[in-house]
PALO-159337 format. One record per residue (C-alpha): z, y, x; residue in one letter. Coordinates in steps of 0.05 Angstrom, whole numbers, padded with zeros to 5 digits, always signed. Layout:
! residues N
ZYXa...
This chain:
! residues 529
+00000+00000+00000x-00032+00056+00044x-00043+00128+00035x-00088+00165+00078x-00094+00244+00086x-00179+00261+00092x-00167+00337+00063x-00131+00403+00053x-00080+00382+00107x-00050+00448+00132x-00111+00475+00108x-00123+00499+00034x-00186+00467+00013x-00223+00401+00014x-00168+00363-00014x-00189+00286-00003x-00135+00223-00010x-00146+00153-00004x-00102+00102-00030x-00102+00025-00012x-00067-00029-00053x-00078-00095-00077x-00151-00093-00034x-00167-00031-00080x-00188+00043-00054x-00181+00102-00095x-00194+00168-00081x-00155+00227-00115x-00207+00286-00107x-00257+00295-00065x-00260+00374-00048x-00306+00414-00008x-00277+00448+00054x-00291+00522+00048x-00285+00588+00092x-00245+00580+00148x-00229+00507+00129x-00294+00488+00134x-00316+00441+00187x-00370+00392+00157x-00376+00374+00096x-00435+00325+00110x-00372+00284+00138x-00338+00234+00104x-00289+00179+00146x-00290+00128+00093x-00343+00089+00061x-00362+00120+00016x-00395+00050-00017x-00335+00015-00014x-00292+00064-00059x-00274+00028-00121x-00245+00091-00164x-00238+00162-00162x-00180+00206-00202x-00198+00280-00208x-00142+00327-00227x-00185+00392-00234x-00256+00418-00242x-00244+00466-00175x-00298+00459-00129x-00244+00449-00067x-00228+00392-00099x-00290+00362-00136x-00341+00393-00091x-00365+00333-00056x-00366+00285-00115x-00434+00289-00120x-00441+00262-00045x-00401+00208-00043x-00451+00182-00098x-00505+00200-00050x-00472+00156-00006x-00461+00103-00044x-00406+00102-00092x-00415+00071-00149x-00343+00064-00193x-00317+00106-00238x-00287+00174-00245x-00230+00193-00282x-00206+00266-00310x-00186+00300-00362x-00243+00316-00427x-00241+00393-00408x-00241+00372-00333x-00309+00331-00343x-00339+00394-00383x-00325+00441-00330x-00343+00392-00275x-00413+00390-00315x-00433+00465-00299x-00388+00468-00237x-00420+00417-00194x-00496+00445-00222x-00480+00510-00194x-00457+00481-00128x-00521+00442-00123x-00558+00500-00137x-00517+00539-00084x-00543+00469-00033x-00606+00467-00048x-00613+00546-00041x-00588+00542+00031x-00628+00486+00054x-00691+00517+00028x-00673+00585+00075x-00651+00545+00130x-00719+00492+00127x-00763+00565+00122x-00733+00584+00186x-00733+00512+00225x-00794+00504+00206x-00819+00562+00248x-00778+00544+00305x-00805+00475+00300x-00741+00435+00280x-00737+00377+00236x-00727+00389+00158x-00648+00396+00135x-00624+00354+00071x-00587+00397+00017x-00519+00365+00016x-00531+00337-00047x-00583+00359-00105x-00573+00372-00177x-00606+00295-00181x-00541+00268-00155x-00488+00311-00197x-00525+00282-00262x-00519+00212-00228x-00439+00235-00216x-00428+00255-00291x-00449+00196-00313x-00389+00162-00276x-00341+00195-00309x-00292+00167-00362x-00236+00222-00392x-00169+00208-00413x-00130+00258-00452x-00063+00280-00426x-00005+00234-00428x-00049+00174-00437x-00026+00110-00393x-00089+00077-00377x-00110+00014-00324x-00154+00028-00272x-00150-00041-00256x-00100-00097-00247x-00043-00069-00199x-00061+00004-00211x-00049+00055-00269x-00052+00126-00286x-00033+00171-00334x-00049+00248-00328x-00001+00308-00343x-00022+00388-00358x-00016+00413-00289x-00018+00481-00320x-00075+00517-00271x-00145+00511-00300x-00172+00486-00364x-00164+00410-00360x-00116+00412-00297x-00075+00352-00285x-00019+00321-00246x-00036+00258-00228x+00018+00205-00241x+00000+00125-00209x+00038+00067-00209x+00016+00016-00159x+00046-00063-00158x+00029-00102-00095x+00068-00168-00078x+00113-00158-00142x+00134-00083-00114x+00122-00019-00161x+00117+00048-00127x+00098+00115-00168x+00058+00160-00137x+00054+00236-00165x-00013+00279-00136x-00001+00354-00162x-00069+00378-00155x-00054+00456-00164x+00008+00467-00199x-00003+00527-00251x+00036+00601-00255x+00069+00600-00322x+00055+00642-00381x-00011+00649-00368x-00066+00654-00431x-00094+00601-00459x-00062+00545-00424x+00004+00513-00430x+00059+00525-00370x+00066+00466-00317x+00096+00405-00347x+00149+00372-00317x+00149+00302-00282x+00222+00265-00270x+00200+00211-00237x+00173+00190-00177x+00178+00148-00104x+00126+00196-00070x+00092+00269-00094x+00035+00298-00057x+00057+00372-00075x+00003+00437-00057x+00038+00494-00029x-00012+00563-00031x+00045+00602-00044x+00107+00552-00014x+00132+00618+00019x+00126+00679-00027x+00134+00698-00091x+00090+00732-00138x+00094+00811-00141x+00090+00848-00214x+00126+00832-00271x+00073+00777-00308x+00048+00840-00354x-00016+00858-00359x-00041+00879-00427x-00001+00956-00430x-00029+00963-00352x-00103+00943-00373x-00104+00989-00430x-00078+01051-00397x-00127+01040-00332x-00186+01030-00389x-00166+01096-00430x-00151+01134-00368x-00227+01123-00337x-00265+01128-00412x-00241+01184-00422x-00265+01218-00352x-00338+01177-00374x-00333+01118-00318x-00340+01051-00311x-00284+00990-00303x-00310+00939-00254x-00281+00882-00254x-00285+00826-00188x-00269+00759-00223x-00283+00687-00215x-00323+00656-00260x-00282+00606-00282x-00218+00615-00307x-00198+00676-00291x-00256+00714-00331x-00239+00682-00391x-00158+00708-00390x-00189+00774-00387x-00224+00758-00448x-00170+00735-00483x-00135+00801-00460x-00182+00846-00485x-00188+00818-00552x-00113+00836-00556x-00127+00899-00533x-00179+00917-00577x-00146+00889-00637x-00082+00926-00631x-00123+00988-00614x-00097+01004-00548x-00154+01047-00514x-00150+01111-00560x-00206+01145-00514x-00271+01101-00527x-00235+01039-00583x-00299+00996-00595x-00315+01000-00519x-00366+00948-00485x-00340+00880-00446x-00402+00857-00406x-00390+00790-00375x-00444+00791-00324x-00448+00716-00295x-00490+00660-00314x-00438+00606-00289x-00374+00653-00325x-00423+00653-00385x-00432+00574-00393x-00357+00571-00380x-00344+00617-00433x-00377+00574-00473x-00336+00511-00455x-00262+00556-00465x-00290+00573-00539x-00302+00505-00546x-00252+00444-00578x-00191+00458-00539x-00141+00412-00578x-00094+00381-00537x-00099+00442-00483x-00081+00502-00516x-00008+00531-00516x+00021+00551-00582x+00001+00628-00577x-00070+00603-00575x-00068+00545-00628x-00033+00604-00672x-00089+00644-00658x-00143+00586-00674x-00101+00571-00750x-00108+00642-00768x-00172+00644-00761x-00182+00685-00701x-00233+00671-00636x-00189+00670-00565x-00252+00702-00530x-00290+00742-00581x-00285+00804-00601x-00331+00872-00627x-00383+00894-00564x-00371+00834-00519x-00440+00820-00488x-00452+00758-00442x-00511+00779-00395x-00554+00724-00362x-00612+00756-00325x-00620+00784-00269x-00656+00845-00305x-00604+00850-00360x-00553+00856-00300x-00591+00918-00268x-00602+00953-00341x-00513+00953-00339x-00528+01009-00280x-00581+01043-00316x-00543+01057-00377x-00490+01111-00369x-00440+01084-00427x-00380+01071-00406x-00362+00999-00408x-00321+00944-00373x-00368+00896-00325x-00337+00831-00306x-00369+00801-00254x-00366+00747-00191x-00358+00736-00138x-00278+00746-00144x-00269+00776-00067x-00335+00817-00073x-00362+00780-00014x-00432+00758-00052x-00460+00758-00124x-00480+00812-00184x-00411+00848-00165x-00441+00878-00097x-00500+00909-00135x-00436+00937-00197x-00398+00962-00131x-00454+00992-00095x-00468+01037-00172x-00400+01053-00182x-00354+01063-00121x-00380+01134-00105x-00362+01157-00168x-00290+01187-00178x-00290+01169-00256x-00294+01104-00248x-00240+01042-00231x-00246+00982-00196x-00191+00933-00225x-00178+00863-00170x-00134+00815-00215x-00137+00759-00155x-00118+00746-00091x-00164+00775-00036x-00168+00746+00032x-00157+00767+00093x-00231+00803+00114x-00261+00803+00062x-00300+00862+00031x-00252+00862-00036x-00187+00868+00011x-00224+00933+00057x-00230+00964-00012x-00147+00954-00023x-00133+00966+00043x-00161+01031+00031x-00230+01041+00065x-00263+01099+00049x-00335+01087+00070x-00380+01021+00052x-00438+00987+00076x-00487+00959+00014x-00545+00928+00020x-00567+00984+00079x-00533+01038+00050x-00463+01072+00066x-00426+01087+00003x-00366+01134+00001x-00306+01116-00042x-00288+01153-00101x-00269+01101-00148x-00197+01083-00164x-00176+01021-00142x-00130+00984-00169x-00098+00918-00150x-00055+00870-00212x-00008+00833-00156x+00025+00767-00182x-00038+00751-00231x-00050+00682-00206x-00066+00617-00235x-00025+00581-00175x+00043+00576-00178x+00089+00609-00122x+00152+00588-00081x+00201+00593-00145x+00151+00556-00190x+00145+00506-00136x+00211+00489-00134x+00227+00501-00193x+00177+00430-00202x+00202+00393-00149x+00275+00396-00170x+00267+00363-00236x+00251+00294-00201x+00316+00256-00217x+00326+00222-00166x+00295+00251-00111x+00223+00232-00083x+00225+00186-00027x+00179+00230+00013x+00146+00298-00012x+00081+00308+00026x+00063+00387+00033x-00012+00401+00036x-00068+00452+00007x-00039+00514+00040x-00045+00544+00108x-00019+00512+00170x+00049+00563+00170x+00054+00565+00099x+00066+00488+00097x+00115+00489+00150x+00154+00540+00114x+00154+00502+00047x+00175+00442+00088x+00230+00470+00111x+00251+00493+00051x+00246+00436+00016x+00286+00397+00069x+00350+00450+00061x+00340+00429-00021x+00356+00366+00013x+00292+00336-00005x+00256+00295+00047x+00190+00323+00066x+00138+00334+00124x+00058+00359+00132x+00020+00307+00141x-00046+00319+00185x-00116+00297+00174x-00128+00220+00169x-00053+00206+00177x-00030+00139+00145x+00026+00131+00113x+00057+00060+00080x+00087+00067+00019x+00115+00000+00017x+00168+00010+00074x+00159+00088+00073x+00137+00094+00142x+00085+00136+00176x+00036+00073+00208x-00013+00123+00242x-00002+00196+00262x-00064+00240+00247x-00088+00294+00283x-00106+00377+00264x-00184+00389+00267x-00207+00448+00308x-00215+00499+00250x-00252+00572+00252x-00226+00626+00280x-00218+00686+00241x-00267+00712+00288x-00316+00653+00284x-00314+00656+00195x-00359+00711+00176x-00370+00729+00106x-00427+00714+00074x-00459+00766+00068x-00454+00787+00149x-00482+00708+00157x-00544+00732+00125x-00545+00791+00171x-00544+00749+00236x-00597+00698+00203x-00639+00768+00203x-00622+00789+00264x-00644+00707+00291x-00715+00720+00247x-00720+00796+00285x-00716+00757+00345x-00769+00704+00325x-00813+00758+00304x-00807+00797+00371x-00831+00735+00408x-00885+00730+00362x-00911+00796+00377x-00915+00781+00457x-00983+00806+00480x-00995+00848+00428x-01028+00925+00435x-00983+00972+00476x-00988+01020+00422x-00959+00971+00371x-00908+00948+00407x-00888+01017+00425x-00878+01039+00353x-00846+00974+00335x-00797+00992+00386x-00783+01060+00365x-00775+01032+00301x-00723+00981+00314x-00695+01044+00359x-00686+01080+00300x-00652+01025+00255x-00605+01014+00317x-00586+01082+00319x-00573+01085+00247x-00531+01025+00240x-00493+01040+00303x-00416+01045+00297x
């Protein structure tokens, strides 16, 4: 009865476990590593063919993102999740292929020039239909057999949609050992979805730990602080721009501004326009106004009896095209414009930004976490110039910044969880959070008195005599200075083409190659600084 780390140890993303018992495997998620995490995803140490089962406890791509390879690879079980899980997984995994294909088809342009072979997309919209149709839902607190020896029985993990503890029971040689897998364990009262449940039981959790050593800032309030940022910049005739992911946290706005509206908050500009302008927060929107029984909390199913729609309300408008996005610039209404990517680092947001910092009647609102480098955290930190797409951009906007809006839960809520398990685990494992951050909740932990450690990447662990049988090891990961955001990556892969293009020009007319030069002379001096 084995458990092996192959993700998010002291790291946040690409969580990846493997369990052994009874000559099963199962995998509980199978994540992508992402930003600074990332090392390569093309790798998997396991076969991936000789996986018999896979438990997924939420539709997050850093921990479902490579589903769709490991049925590239081979795998040919089944999946289990949650219904609302599966349904997000369905447009979730689509828009990563999309997002694969998209950057094999830039990088094959370029190779192809420089004469290298062809690159593979890490998997293709081919293989996430091939996924989905490996997947078999179980509604929370539903026992079910994965197969003789193993069962599983999922609990509302309180962070997304469909987020689930996972809770597994495992018999091998007439011994029983529970195993709890958190997933990501929710902030409570948040809309929509029901607060973290609570789990009494267990011989081993595998506990994430984003925020195992602070706590959240604000007071959990948000509707009276929306409504006097939106009144305040109507009435001077700006814009509200709003960085948000797609999933998730777009839809809480929603449900926040349909409270707003309907208790008639915004005195300045009342029937004011809500432009959601994502295709992926769009489809999910869809899902969230779908059949939510069994997932709702009791504000939200009191909503749903009286007749009322969680997410719709007078002048909300879901854009899908590209076009439709660039009319939201051209029209000088004011209006809020909800858009992705969260940290402003890619996406229809850059092109919302780029229209609306200079101008002093307008707000930008950030309701989640921005990290470290990234263009949405310059703007908090208070820079006062820009670069978009070529052009500088002073800023007039307001910004403001909701602190403690987050769907994760933080070192209170975290232990608040861990103390309800009567007796205590065996062995809490700390993982999906950064290297210090772990080490801090451990530590913690241990002076609750419960037993606990970071385990590091393909560490094995027996549960049977609860005993580490193979240390693992901490993969070289980026430097800040090696992670550039995405949008400075595209810059350098210009700056590579410039290059190609020079070479291509060898030979050429003196007069040519003296105005290209004075040309790129120019652009230097311009973007100098």
């Amino acid at each position: 009865m084995k458990l092996t780390f192959y993700g998010a140890t002291r790291s946040v993303t690409g969580s990846c476990f493997h369990l052994a018992t009874g000559g099963k495997r199962v995998l509980v998620d199978c994540g992508l590593q992402q930003g600074r995490d990332e090392r390569d995803n093309e790798v998997l140490h396991f076969n991936a063919a000789e996986i018999d089962y896979v438990i997924v406890t939420h539709a997050h791509i850093d921990h479902s993102g490579r589903l769709p390879l490991l049925v590239k690879r081979g795998f040919r079980g089944e999946i289990f999740a949650t219904r609302l899980t599966a349904e997000l997984l369905s447009i979730m995994l689509l828009d990563s292929a999309h997002i694969q294909e998209s950057d094999a088809q830039w990088e094959n342009q370029k190779g192809k020039r420089a004469g290298r072979e062809p690159k593979e997309p890490l998997y293709t919209a081919e293989d996430v239909l091939k996924c989905l149709k490996l997947v078999k839902t179980f509604d929370y607190n539903e026992k079910f057999e994965i197969c003789e020896g193993i069962s599983c029985r999922f609990a509302d993990a309180g962070h997304l949609l469909g987020s689930a503890f996972a809770e597994i029971w495992m018999t091998e040689g007439g011994v029983t050992k529970k195993i709890v897998f958190s997933g990501d364990i929710g902030n409570v009262d948040q809309p929509i979805i029901r607060d973290p449940s609570v789990i009494t039981e267990a011989d081993y959790v595998v506990t994430e730990s984003t925020y195992g050593d602070r706590y959240h800032e604000g007071d959990g309030e948000y509707i009276d602080g929306l409504a006097e940022i939106l009144d305040e910049t109507f009435a001077k005739g700006g814009n509200v721009i709003i960085p948000a992911f797609a999933v998730g946290r777009t839809q809480e706005l929603l449900y926040f501004f349909r409270d707003i509206k309907k208790r008639g908050l915004v005195k300045s500009l009342p029937d004011f326009e809500v432009y959601v302008d994502s295709p992926l927060a769009k489809r999910a929107t869809e899902i969230f106004s779908g059949d939510l029984t069994g997932y709702m909390d009791d504000e939200a199913k009191a909503l749903i009896l009286d007749g009322e729609h969680m997410l719709c309300f007078p002048n909300l408008k879901l854009t899908q095209t590209t076009d439709e996005s660039r009319a939201l610039n051209d029209d000088m209404t004011p209006k809020v414009i909800i858009s992705a990517s969260g940290m402003c680092d890619a996406g229809r947001i850059r092109h919302h930004l780029k229209h609306n910092l200079w101008r002093p009647e307008c707000s930008v609102v950030f309701v989640g976490f921005q990290a470290e480098g990234s263009f949405g955290r310059r703007l908090l930190e208070g820079e006062k110039k820009v670069k978009l797409f070529g052009e500088e951009i002073v800023v007039r906007a307001r910004i403001v910044n909701f602190k403690g809006m987050s769907s994760h839960a933080d070192l209170e809520g975290l232990k608040r969880w861990l103390s309800a398990y009567n007796p205590k685990p065996q062995q809490v494992f700390a993982v999906h959070g950064k290297a210090d951050v772990i080490l801090s909740f451990v530590e913690t932990l241990n002076e609750m008195g419960i037993e606990a450690h970071a385990p590091e990447y393909t560490e094995v662990y027996d549960l049977l005599t609860n005993t580490m049988e193979r240390a693992g090891y901490t993969p070289e990961r980026k430097s800040a200075a090696d992670y550039d955001p995405p949008v400075f990556s595209e810059l350098k892969r210009m700056g590579e083409r410039l290059l190609e293009v020079i070479s291509r020009n060898r030979g050429g007319a003196n007069r040519d190659l003296r105005k290209f030069t004075e040309e790129l002379k120019a652009l230097a001096d311009k973007w100098d600084r």
